[in-house]
N, C-alpha and C positions, 0 to 999 in steps of 0.2 A: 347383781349386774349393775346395779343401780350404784355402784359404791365408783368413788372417782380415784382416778391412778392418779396416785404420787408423785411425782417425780423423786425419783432415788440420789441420793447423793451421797457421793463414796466420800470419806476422808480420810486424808496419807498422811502420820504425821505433822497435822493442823492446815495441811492443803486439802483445799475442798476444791474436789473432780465435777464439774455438768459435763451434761452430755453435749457433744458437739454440737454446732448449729449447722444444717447442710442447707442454708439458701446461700449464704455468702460465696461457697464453695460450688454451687451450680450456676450462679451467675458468674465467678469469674470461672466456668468451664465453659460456659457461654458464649463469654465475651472471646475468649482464647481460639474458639472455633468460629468464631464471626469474624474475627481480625484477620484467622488463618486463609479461611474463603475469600473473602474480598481481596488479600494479597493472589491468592491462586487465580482469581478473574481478571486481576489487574494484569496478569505476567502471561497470563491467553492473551488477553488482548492486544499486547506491544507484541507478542510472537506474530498474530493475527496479522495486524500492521507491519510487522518486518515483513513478513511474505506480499502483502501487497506490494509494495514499496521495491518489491524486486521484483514484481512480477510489469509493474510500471517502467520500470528504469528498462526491461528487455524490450517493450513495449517501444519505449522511445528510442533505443537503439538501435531496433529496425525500422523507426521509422524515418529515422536521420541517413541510415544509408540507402533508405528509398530514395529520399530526396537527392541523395549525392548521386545516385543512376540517374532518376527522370534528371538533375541537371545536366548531366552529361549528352543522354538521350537529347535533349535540346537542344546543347550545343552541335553537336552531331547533325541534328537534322537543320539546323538552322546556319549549318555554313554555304555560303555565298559557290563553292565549288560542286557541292551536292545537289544545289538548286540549277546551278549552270548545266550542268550534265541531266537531270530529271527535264529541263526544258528541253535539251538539245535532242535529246531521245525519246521521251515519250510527248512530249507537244509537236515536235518538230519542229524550234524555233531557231533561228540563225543571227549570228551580228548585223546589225543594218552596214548597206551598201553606205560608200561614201556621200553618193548624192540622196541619199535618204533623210540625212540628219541637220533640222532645221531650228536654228537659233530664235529663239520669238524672246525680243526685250522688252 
């Protein structure tokens, strides 16, 4: 047991065969699969960010045509005809009389 292995070498016609070396060949399966992962994280992560990115732009979309109600909404409530009429009926307010209205210079 104590005897040490050889390494055997075949010869073909004055080529002389070793035996393979498997590190070269497991680091570049290594690297092949390291390259592969990091592309497969990188192509989640722009997926990841497209769906954001849409889910943002709906976001904004309803929020612009909130805005384009509540303007309306204002205009609406802030016309001079709307205000005239809420006075005339629920305060009870009326035009002043001619001899009401006094000039101060």
């Amino acid at each position: 047991m104590s005897e040490a292995v050889q390494r055997t070498v075949v010869k073909i016609n004055g080529f002389v065969l070793h035996r393979p070396r498997l590190t070269p060949v497991f680091i570049a399966i290594a690297l092949v699969a390291t390259l592969s992962l990091v592309f497969v994280w990188s192509r989640l992560q722009a997926i990841n960010l497209e769906y954001d990115i849409s889910r943002i732009e709906g976001l904004i979309r309803s929020d612009n045509e909130e805005i384009k109600r509540l303007t309306l909404e204002v205009a609406h409530l802030g016309s001079h005809q709307r205000i005239e009429g809420l006075a005339r009926q629920e305060l009870g307010l009326r035009l002043p009389a001619p001899g009401q209205i006094r000039r101060v210079d």
